[in-house]
N, C-alpha and C positions, 0 to 999 in steps of 0.2 A: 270270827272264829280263828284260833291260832293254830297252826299246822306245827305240832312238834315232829320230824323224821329221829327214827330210834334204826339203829345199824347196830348188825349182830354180828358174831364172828365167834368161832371158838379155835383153841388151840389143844396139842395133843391127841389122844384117840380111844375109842371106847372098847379096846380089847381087852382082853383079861386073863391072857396067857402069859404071867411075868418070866418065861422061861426065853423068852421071847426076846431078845436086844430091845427090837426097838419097840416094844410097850411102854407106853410112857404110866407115869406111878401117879398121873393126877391127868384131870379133863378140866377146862376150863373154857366159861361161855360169857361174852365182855359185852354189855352192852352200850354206843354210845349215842348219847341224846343232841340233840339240835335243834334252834329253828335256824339255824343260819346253815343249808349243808354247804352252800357256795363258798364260806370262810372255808372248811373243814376240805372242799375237794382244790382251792388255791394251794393248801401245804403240796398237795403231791405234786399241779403246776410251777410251784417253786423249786421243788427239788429237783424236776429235770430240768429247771433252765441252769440247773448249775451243773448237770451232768457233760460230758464230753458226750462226742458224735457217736466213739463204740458205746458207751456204758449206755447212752439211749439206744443204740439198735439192738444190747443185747437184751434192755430190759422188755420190749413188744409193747410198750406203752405202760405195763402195769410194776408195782413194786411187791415186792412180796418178801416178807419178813424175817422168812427163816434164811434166805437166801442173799440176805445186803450185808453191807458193810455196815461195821457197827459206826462210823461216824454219821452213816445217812440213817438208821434208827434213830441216833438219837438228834438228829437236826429235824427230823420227821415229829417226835415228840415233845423238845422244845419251841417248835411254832406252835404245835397242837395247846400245850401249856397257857401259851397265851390267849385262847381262843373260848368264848363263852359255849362250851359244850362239859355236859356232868357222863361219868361213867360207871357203870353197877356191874362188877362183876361175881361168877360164882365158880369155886371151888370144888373137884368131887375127890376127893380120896378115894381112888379107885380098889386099894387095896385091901381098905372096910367094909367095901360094899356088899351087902347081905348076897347070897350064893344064888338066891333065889332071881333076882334079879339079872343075876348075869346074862340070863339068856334072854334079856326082854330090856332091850338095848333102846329101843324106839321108846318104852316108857320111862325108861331114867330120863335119856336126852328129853321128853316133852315134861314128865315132872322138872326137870332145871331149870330149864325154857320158864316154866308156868310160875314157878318161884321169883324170877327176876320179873314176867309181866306184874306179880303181882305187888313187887317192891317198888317198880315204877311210881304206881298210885300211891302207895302208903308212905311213899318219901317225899309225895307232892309235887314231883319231876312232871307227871305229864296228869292232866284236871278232867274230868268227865264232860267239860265243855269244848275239848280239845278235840282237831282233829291229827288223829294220828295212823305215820306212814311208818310203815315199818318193814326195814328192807333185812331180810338175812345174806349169808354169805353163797353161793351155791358153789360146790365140791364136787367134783367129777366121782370121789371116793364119797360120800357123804349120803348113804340111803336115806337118808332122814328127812331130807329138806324137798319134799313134794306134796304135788296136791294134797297129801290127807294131814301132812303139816301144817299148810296155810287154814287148812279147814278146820285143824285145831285149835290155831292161836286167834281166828274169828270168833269159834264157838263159847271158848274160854274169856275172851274179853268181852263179847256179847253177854254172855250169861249175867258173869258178874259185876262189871262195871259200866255196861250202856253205851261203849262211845264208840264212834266213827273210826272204822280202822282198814286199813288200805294195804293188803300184805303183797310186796314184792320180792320175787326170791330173783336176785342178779348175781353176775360175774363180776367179779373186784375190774375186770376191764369195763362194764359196762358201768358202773359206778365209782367214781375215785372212792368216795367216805371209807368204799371196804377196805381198801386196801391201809389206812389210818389206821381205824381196830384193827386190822387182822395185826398191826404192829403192837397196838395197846394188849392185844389178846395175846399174843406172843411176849410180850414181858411179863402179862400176869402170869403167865406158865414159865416164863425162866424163874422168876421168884420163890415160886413153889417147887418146881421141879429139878433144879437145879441150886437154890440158895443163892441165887445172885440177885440184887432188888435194885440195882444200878439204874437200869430203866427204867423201870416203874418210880425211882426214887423222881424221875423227873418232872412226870406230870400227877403226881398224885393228888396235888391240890386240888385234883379234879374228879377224884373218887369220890361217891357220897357213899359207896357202899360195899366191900367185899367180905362175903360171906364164906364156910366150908361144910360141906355136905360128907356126914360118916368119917369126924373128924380121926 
């Protein structure tokens, strides 16, 4: 049996106060696949060994995307480029999103979630004979990602698809992969959110799939 790991991450935030600066005008949730995570958590062992002494003590061990230098993004995404991993991300136009929704925040985020599990299978990324690890990102800010989430994304691959699935919710320190997507998910949001595709131009070879919700 093959062990596909699937790492999730999103960028931007689910608020809907655009009076607000920092609301961002899209949500995005990136997921990326593996059976190799050890290739996938080597990028982030290569990039400190090229760091100096400060730039490792300020970073605590972890990288984090909104916060680097753009040459170590994109040195981060060109090792990733090279690297046999596919990535499905999705889109929400937050600014179409029916009224009624607004306040039932937990059901958008598990409806987007439930759309990319269900793209996985239907783009033949990860097979019903598969076992599958699926680690999300965990947020200090991020209500979403607990107990009755993992017992969501059980429920919903249970129901429909049958297969073996192993949900861990970690800290981008306690996993490198997160910290990879949280980079991949952070340029799928500069592209949208900003009009800059610079990054994402790097590894896209690697997208099978990006989709937009309430376009």
């Amino acid at each position: 049996m093959k062990t596909v790991y699937v790492y999730m991450d999103e960028s931007g935030d689910l608020g809907f106060d655009f009076s607000k600066s920092k609301t961002s005008n899209h949500f995005v949730i990136t997921f990326l696949f593996t059976d190799k995570p050890g290739s996938v958590e080597k990028i982030v062992q290569k990039i400190f060994r090229g760091f100096s002494k400060l730039e490792i003590k300020n970073h605590h061990g972890v990288l984090h995307a909104y916060k680097e230098k753009p040459i170590t993004r994109q040195r981060v995404l060109k090792y990733l480029a090279g690297k046999e991993v596919k990535i499905l991300a999705i889109r929400l136009n937050k600014q179409n999103v029916y009224t009624k929704l607004k306040d039932e925040k937990h059901v958008i985020y598990n409806y987007v979630v439930n759309i990319l599990l269900d793209r996985m299978f239907s783009k033949k990324i990860v097979n019903q004979s598969d076992r599958v690890v699926f680690v999300a990102s965990k947020r200090e800010t991020n209500k979403f990602l607990n107990e009755n989430f993992s017992m969501y994304i059980n429920r919903s691959i249970k129901t429909k698809h049958d297969v073996s699935l192993d949900v861990q919710i970690k800290t981008p320190a306690e996993d490198k992969c997160l910290q990879v997507v949280d980079i991949c998910s952070w340029s799928f949001f500069r592209k949208y959110e900003h009009k800059d595709s610079t990054y994402y131009s790097i590894y896209k070879n690697l997208v099978i799939e990006e989709n937009s919700l309430f376009k």
